[in-house]
N, C-alpha and C positions, 0 to 999 in steps of 0.2 A: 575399649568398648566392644558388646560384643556383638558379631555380626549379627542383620536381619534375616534372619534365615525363614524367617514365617511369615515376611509380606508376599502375598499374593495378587497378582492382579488378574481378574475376569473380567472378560469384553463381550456382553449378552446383547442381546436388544431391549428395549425399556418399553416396558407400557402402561402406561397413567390414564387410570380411568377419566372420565371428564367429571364436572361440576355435576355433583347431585343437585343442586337445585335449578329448575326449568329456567326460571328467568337468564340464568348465567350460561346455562348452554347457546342462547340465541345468537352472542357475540362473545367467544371467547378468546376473540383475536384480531383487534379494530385494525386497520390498513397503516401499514408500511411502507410508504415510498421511498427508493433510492431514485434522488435525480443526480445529473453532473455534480451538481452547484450545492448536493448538502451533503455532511459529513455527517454518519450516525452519532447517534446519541449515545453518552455512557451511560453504562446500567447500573445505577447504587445498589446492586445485590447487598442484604443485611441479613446476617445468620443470627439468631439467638438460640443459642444452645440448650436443648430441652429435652431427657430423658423420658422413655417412653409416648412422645406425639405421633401420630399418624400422616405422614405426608398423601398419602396415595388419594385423598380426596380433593388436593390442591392443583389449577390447571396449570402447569410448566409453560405452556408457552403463552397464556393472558396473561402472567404476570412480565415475562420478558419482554413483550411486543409492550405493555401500559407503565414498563418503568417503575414498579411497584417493588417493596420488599419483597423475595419469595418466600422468604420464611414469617410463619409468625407464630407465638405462644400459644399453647393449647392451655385450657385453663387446667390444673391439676384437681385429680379426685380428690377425694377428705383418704380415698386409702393409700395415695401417694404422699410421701414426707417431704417431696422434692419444692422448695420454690412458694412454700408458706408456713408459717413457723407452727408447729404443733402442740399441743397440751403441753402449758406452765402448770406445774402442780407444786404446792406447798404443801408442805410434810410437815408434821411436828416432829417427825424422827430424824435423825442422823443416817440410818439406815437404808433408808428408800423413802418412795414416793408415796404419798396418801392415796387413797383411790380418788376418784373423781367425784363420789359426789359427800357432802358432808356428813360427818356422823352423827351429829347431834342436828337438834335445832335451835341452837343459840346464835346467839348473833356475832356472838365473840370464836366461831369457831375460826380457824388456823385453816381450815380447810379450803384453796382457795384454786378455782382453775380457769385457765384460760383458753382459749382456742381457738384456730383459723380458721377462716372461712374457705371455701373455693378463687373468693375473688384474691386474697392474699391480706384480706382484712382480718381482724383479732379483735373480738369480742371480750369481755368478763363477765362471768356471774359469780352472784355471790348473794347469802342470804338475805342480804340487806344493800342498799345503793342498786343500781344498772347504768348502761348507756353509756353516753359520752362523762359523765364524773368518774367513772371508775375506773374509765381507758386511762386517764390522763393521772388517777390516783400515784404518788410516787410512793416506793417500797426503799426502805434503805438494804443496800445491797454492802455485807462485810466479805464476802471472798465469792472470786470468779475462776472457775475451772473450763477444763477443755478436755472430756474424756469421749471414750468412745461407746458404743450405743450399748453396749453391760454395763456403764459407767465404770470400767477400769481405765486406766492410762493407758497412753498411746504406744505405741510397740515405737514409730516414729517420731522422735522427739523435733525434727524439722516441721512435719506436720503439723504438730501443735503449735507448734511456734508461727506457723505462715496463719492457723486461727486467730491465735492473742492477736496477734499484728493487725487481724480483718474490723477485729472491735474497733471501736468509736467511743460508746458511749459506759459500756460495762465493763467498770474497774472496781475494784474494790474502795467498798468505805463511800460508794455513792448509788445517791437516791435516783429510780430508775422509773419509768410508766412503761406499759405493756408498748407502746409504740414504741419508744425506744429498742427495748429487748427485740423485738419486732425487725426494728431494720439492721440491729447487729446478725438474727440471724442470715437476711439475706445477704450482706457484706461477707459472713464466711463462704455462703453458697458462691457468691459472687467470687470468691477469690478462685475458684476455679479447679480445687483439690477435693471435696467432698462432697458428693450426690443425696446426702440427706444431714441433717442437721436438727435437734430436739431439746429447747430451753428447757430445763429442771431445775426448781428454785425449794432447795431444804430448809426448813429449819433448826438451827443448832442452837450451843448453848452462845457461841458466840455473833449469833446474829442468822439473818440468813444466807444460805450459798447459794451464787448462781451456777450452775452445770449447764455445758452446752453438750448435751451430746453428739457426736458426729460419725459420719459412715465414710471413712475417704474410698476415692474411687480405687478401680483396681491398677495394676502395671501395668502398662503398655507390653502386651508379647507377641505381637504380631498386626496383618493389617491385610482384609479383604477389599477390593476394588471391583465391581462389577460395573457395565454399562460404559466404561472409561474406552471407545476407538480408536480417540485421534490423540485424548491426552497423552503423553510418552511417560512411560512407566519412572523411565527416570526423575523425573520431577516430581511425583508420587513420593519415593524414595528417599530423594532428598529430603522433601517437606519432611518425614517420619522418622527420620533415620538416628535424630539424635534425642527424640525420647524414648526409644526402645530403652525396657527395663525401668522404665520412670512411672510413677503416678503418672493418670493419665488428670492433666491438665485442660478444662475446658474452656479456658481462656485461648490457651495457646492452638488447640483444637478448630477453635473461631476460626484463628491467625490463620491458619494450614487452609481450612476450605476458603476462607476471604482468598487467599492465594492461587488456590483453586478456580477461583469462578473468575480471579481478577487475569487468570491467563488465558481463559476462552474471551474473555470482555476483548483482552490489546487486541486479539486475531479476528475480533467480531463473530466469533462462531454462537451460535445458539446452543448453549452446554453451559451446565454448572452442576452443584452436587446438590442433590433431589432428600435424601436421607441419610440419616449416618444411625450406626445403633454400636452400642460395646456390650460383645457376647461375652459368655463366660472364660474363664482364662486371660482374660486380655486382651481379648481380640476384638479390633475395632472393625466395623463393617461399613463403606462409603459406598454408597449408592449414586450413580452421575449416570445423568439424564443426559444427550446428545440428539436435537433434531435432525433427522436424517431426511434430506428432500424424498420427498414420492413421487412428487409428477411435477413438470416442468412444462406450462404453456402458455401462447401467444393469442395476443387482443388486440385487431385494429381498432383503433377508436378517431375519430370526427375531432375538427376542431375545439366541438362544442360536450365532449369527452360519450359524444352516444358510439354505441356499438355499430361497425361500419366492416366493409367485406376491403380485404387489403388486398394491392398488387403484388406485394413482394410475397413468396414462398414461405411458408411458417420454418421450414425446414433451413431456407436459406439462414434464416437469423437464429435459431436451434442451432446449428451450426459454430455461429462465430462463442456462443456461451462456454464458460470456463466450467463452470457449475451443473453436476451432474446427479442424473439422480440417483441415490445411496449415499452422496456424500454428505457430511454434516453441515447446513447452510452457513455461507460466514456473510454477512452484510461488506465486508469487505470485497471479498471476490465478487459479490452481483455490483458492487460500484462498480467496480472493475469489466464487468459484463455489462452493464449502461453505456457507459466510455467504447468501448468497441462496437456494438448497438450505433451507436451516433455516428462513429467514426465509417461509418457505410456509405454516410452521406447522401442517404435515403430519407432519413425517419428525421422531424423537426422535434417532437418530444420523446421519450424513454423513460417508463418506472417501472419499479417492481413490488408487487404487493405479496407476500408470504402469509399463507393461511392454516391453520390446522387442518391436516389431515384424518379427518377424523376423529375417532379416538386411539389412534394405533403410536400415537409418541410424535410422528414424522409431519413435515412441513410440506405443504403445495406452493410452487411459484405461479405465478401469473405476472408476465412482462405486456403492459401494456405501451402499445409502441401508437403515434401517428406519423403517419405517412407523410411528406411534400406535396403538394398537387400536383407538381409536374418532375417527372425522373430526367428531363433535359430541359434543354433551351438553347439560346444564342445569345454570346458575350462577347465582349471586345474589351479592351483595354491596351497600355501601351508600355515602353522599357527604353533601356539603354543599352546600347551593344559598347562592351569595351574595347574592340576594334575599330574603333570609327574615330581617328582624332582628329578631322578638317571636315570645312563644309559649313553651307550653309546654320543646316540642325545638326551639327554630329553627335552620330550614334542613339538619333529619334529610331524607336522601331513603336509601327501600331501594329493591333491584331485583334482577328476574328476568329470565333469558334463555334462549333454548331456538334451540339453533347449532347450523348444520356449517358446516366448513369445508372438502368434498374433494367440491363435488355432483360427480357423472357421473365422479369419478376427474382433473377439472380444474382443481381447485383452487379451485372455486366457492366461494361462503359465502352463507349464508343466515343471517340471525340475527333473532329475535323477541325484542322487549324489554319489557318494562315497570318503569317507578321512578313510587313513590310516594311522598309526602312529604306535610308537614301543608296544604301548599296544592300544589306541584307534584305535577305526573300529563301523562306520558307514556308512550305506546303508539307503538312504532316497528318497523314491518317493511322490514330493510333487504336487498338482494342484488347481489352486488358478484363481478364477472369481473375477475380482476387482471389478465388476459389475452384480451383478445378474440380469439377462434382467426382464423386466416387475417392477421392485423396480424404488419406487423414493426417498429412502432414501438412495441412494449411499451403501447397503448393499453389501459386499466383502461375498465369500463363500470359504475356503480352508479346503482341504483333505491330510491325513497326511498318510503314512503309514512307519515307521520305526525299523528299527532291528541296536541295538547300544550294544557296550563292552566300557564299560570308567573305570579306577582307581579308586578303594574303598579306595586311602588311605587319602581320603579327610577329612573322620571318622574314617574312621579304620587304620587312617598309624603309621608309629612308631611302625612296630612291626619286625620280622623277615623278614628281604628281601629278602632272598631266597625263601619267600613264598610268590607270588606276587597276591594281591588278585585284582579280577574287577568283575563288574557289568553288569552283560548281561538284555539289556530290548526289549523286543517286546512292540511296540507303533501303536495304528491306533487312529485316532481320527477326528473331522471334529465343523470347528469353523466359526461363522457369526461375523463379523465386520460390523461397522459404524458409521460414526462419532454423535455424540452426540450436543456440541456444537462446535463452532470456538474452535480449538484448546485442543476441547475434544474428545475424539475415546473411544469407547466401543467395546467389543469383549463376546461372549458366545459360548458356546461347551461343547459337551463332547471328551471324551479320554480315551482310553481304553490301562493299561499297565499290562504288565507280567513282573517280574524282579527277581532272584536271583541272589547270587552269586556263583564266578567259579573260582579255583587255576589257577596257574600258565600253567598247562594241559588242562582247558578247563572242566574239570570236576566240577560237582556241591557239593557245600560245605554250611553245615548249622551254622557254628560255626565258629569263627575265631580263631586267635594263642593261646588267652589268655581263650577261652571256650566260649566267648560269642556270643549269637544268632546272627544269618545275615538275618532269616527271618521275620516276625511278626507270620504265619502262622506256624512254624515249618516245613514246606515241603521246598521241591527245591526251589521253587517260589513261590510270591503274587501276587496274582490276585486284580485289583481294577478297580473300572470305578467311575470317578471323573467328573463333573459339574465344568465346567469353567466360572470365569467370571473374567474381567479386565477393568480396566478403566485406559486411559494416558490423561496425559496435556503435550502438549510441546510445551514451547515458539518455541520462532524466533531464539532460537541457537546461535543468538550474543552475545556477553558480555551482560551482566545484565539479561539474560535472565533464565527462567526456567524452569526443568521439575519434574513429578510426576508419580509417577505408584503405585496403590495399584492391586492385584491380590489376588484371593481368589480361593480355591480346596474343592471341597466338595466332600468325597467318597459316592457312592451310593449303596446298601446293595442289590444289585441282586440274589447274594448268601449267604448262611451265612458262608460261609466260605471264602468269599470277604472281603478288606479291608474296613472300614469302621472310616476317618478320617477327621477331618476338616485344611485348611492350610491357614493360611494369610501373605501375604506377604506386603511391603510398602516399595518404593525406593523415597526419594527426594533431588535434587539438584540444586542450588540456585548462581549465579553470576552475580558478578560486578564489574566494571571498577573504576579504580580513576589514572586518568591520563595513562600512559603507562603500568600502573599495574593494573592485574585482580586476584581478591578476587574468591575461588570455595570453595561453603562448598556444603557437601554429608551428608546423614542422611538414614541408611535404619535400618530397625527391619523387626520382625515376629514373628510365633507363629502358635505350634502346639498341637491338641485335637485329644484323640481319640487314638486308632491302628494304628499305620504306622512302615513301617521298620526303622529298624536304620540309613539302610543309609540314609533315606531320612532327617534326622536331618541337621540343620542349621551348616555348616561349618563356623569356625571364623580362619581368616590367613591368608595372601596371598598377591598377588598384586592386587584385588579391594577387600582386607577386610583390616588387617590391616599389613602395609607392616614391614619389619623386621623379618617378620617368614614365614617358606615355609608355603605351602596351609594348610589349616586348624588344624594347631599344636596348635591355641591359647584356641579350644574348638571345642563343638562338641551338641547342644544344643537344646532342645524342645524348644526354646526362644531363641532371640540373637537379639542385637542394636549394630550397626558398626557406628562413624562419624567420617568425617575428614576434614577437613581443609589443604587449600594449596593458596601458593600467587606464580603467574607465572609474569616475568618481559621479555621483550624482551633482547636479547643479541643480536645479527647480523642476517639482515635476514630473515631467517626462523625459525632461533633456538633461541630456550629458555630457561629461566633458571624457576625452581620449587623451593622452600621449603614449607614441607607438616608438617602434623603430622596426626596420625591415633589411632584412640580406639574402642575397640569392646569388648565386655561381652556377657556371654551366658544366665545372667540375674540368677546366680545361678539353672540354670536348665540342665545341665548335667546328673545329676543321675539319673534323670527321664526319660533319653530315653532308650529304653531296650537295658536292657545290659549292660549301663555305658559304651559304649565305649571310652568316653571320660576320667573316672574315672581308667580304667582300664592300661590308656596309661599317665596315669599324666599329662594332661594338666591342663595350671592353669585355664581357663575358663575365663580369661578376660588379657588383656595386650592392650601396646598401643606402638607404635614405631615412631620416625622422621627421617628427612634427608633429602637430596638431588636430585634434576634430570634436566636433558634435557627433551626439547620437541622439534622435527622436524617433520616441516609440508610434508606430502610426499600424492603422489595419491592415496596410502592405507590408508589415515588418518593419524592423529598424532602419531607419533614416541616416546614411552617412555620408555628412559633408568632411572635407578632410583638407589640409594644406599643408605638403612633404616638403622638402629640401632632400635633394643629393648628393653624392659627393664631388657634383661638378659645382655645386655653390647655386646653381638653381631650382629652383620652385616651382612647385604647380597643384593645382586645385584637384583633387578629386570626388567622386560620388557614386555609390553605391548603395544599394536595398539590399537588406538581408545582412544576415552573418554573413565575413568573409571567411572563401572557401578554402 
C-alpha cells in the first residue's frame, strides 16, 4: 500500500459565526450543570454526508449543550444532481436523448420527461394525464445499464458493479413508475461511491433502456485537518490510512467522522468535526471545531439559588480547578473539578454552567458554588482504643472538638481536640493550610502540637495488673505534603517528642514489673527530634483496587543525650473481585536501627495484626512482617460475611530490643490465627465484628470501624 505522504494536519482556531436569526441568538446555549451525583449525557452526534452544504451558519455549541443532531441536510439546488433524481427523458432514438420538451402535439408522442424537485420529489408531465396517475403510471423496462455521465462505460467495472448491486427495483423485462426509478436512484447515491447519478430512459427497437448515469467520486489522495488541538494526529491517520488511493467512499467517510466525534464524546471534550469538503485531486478537507474555555468564574449563591456575597476567596477555589483557560472544556474534568470544590468541605452545593462566549468558538465557565453557614463548630463523638483489654468499659474513649475549617476565607482549618478514655487522654491542637498561597505544587503545610497518655501494655502487658503502666508523650511537630504523581502524595517534617513512662499514680517510673528499662536514656524521659518522610499510593478504593504506604523516622543528634534512631515502616494492601466475592490481602513489615525506647518496638496482636490474640501478646520486636488474607461474600444488604486468616513474626528479633520485653513476658514472637466475621456498612464506615482462633486453640472476639490498616 502506498504511504500517506499528503495527510496534513493544521491546528487553527475556529470561528463560527452565530445564528442569523434573532430569535435563536437569545439562547444559544441553555444551562449545564455538573453536580457529584450526575454523569453527562452522551451526545448522538449524526452526520449525513452532503456535497456542497454550508455549515458556517450552524451554532456548534446549541447543538452540543441541547443534544441535537449537528448536522442536518441542506435541501439541494435544481443545479445540483447530488440527492434528487434528475430529468428521465425518453428518446425515440437509440442515440440519445430527446430534448425536453415534445415535438409535436399529439398525444401519442414518445416524448416523455420527468423531473425533481428541490424537496427530492419527481413530478411527470406529459401532454395528456398529470399528477399523481402519471407518477404511479408503469413503463415496461427491457434493459438496465450503468454508465457514466457521456453515457460510455465505466473505466471501473467494480464500480458498476457496487451500482447494479444498489438497485432494488430496476431489472430488466420489468414494469417501473417514476417512484421507483426514483428511489433506485437514491440507493446508488446511498451506496456511497457516486456524487451524482442521472436516470435516462431510451427507446429502442427492443423496448425501452433504462440508463443510469453516474459521476463516481474521486481517489482519496490525501487529507487536510484544520482546528484538530487535542485530537492526536495519529488517529486521524489511522482512521485514513487504508483508503488512500481508493474511491472516496461516503459511507465509510460517515464511519471516520462518527469516530471522530465518538473520541471527543468518551473524553467528554466539547469537539467534533464542524465540515468536511473533497478538493480537487483528492483531497479531502476536515474541518473540527474544539471549544476552548475563555473565562472561568465563580457565584456565590443563597440557599434559595439568589446571588449572595461569599466568605471563601474566588481565588481560593480558582485554585483547586483542573480546567484552565485555553483548554478545550471536557465535562469530564469539571466533574472532576465539582469533586474537589466539595471535597474543601466548605461549600454544601457545586455546579458548573458553560456558556458561549460570544461569537469567538470558545466557551465561559461559571461554577456556581453555596457556601455552609458555618465554617466551624463543636463535635463530640466516641471510639475504641485497641489497647485497652480490661476494665470496667475497655478501651471506651469519648471526644470533643472545637473547628473551623474556612480561616481567613482560605480554606484553613484549625481544630482543638480532646478524647478521653479509662486510661487514654489526649489533647491536640492541630492547623493545617491545604494550600500554601504563592505554591504551585498543591503543597499542604500542618502544625501539630500534642500532649498524649496511651497503654504501654502493647509491649509491656502481661504483667501485674494492678500495676497499670502508660505512656505519656509531649509532641510538636510541622509537616509539608504534596502530591507527587496521580495517585502518589509525599509528605516531609520534622517532630519533636518527649516520652516516658508513668504508674497507675501518674508518677514517673524507669523500669517495669520484671526490672526492665522503659527508657532508652535512663532518665524519666527521651528526648528525640525525628525527619519525616512518607510516601502513599492509593487506588480508587473499589474492589480491585490498591494501596501502599512506606514511611521512614530518622532521629537527629541535636544533643547527645537525644535519641538517635532510624525506623522504617511498609503497609500494602491489594484487592479483587470475582463475581460477588472480593479477595483482600494485607502485607506490612518494618524495622528498627539505632537507640530507641522499648516501647517504641513493633507490637505483633491484635485486631489489625493478627487477630485471635489481644494487642500485642504475639511479640514485641526490632523487626516484624504481619499478612493476611480474607475472602468477603455479600449476605443481605448491607452485611457481610468474612473469612480471614492472619500471621505475624518478629522475624526472631525480640531480644534485641532493650530489655527483652518480649522475652521477659514469654511471648512466642510469631503466631497466626483464623475465623470468622460480619461486615456492616454504616456512616462511620464499615462495621467489623470478628471471632479468631489461635494457634494456642483459643478464641476471642474482636471489633473494629473502618478498613483494617
Amino acid at each position: 500500500m502506498p504511504q500517506n505522504d499528503d495527510v496534513q494536519f493544521i491546528s487553527s482556531s475556529i470561528k463560527i459565526p452565530a445564528f442569523s436569526s434573532p430569535h435563536q441568538l437569545k439562547s444559544p446555549f441553555p444551562s449545564l450543570q455538573l453536580t457529584p451525583g450526575n454523569k453527562f449525557a452522551k451526545l448522538p452526534f449524526n452526520f449525513n454526508f452532503n456535497f456542497g452544504f454550508d455549515l458556517q451558519r450552524i451554532s456548534f455549541f446549541s447543538h452540543i449543550v441541547r443534544n441535537q443532531s449537528f448536522f442536518h441536510r441542506n435541501k439541494v439546488s435544481k443545479k445540483s444532481p447530488l440527492f434528487c433524481s434528475a430529468s428521465l427523458v425518453l428518446s425515440d432514438t437509440e442515440t440519445g436523448p430527446a430534448p425536453p420538451q415534445s415535438k409535436t402535439g399529439d398525444d401519442s408522442s414518445l416524448a416523455v420527461q420527468l423531473k425533481g424537485d428541490d424537496s427530492g420529489s419527481v413530478t411527470q408531465s406529459k401532454n395528456v394525464g398529470s399528477g399523481r396517475a402519471a407518477e404511479e403510471e408503469r413503463v415496461l423496462i427491457s434493459e438496465v445499464f450503468v454508465r457514466n455521465k457521456d453515457g460510455e462505460e465505466l473505466e471501473r467495472k467494480d464500480l458498476e458493479g457496487e451500482a447494479l448491486n444498489a438497485l432494488k427495483a430496476s431489472r430488466a423485462n420489468s414494469a417501473l413508475t417514476v417512484r421507483e426509478v426514483q428511489e433506485d436512484v437514491h440507493r446508488i447515491i446511498a451506496s456511497g461511491y457516486f456524487m451524482s447519478c442521472m436516470p435516462v430512459a431510451v427507446d429502442t427497437r427492443d423496448g425501452i433502456r433504462l440508463i443510469f448515469q453516474v459521476e463516481p467520486n474521486q481517489e482519496f489522495q490525501g487529507l487536510v485537518c484544520e482546528g484538530a488541538n487535542v485530537l492526536p494526529s495519529k488517529f486521524i491517520e489511522d482512521a485514513f490510512r487504508d483508503g488512500y488511493g481508493k474511491v472516496v467512499n461516503i459511507r465509510r467517510l460517515d464511519e471516520v467522522i462518527s469516530s471522530i466525534n465518538g473520541w471527543y464524546m468518551e473524553r467528554g471534550l466539547f469537539g467534533m468535526v464542524s465540515g468536511v469538503d473533497i478538493l480537487s485531486g483528492g483531497m479531502v478537507k476536515l474541518q473540527v471545531s474544539e471549544a476552548e474555555v475563555n473565562n472561568v468564574s465563580i457565584r456565590f449563591l443563597d440557599k434559595t439559588g439568589e446571588p449572595t456575597i461569599g466568605k471563601t476567596r474566588p481565588e481560593t477555589i480558582l485554585r483547586q480547578l483542573t480546567t484552565k483557560k485555553g483548554q478545550v472544556y471536557s465535562m469530564i474534568q469539571g466533574k472532576r473539578d465539582v469533586d474537589t470544590v466539595l471535597a474543601m468541605g466548605v461549600m454544601d452545593d457545586v455546579s458548573v454552567i458553560p456558556q458561549p462566549a460570544g461569537d469567538t468558538g470558545k466557551v465561559d465557565l461559571t461554577m456556581n458554588v453555596v457556601e455552609r453557614k458555618r465554617g466551624g463548630g463543636i463535635s463530640g463523638g466516641g471510639g475504641i482504643s485497641s489497647g485497652i483489654t480490661s476494665g470496667p468499659l475497655p478501651g471506651l474513649i469519648g471526644s470533643i472538638a472545637v473547628h473551623h475549617k474556612n480561616l481567613f476565607g482560605r480554606n484553613q482549618k484549625l481544630n482543638l481536640s480532646l478524647e478521653r478514655g479509662q486510661i487514654d487522654s489526649i489533647f491536640r491542637i492541630n492547623y493545617t493550610d491545604p494550600w500554601i498561597e504563592g505554591d504551585d505544587k498543591r503543597t499542604s503545610r500542618s502544625i501539630m502540637i500534642q500532649n498524649s497518655r496511651t497503654p504501654g501494655n502493647l509491649v509491656h502487658g502481661n504483667e501485674n495488673h494492678q500495676n497499670a503502666l502508660t505512656i505519656g508523650r509531649i509532641t510538636a511537630g510541622i509537616d509539608f505534603s504534596r502530591p507527587l504523581r496521580p495517585k502518589w502524595n509525599g509528605t516531609a517534617g520534622l517532630v519533636y517528642h518527649r516520652a516516658g513512662a508513668h504508674d497507675e499514680k501518674g508518677s514517673s517510673i524507669i523500669r517495669d514489673f520484671f526490672g526492665s528499662p522503659l527508657t532508652a536514656s535512663g532518665k524519666n524521659n527521651d528526648d528525640m527530634l525525628l525527619a519525616k518522610l512518607e510516601t502513599v499510593y492509593t487506588g480508587s478504593g473499589e474492589p480491585g483496587s490498591s494501596m501502599f504506604v512506606f514511611n521512614m523516622d530518622q532521629g537527629i543528634p541535636v544533643s547527645p543525650e537525644w535519641l538517635v534512631f532510624n525506623r522504617v515502616n511498609a503497609r500494602a494492601r491489594q484487592s479483587f473481585s470475582l463475581g460477588p466475592t472480593s479477595f483482600h490481602f494485607c502485607l506490612s513489615g518494618g524495622h528498627m536501627a539505632g537507640k530507641f525506647p522499648p516501647h517504641e518496638a513493633f507490637p505483633i496482636g491484635g485486631t489489625n495484626s493478627v487477630r485471635g490474640y489481644e494487642e500485642g501478646t504475639v511479640g514485641s520486636g526490632r523487626s516484624y512482617v504481619v499478612g493476611s488474607g480474607e475472602i468477603s461474600f455479600p449476605v443481605r444488604g448491607s452485611l457481610s460475611g468474612a473469612v480471614f486468616a492472619d500471621y505475624g513474626t518478629d522475624l526472631g528479633s525480640g531480644p534485641t530490643v532493650p530489655g527483652d520485653p518480649a522475652g521477659a513476658r514469654n511471648k512466642a514472637g510469631s503466631g497466626y490465627g483464623y475465623g470468622l466475621g460480619i461486615r456492616v456498612d454504616s456512616p462511620l464506615g464499615p462495621l467489623r465484628l470478628e471471632y479468631a482462633f489461635n494457634d494456642q486453640r483459643t478464641g476471642r472476639f474482636h471489633f473494629g470501624i473502618g478498613p483494617r490498616n
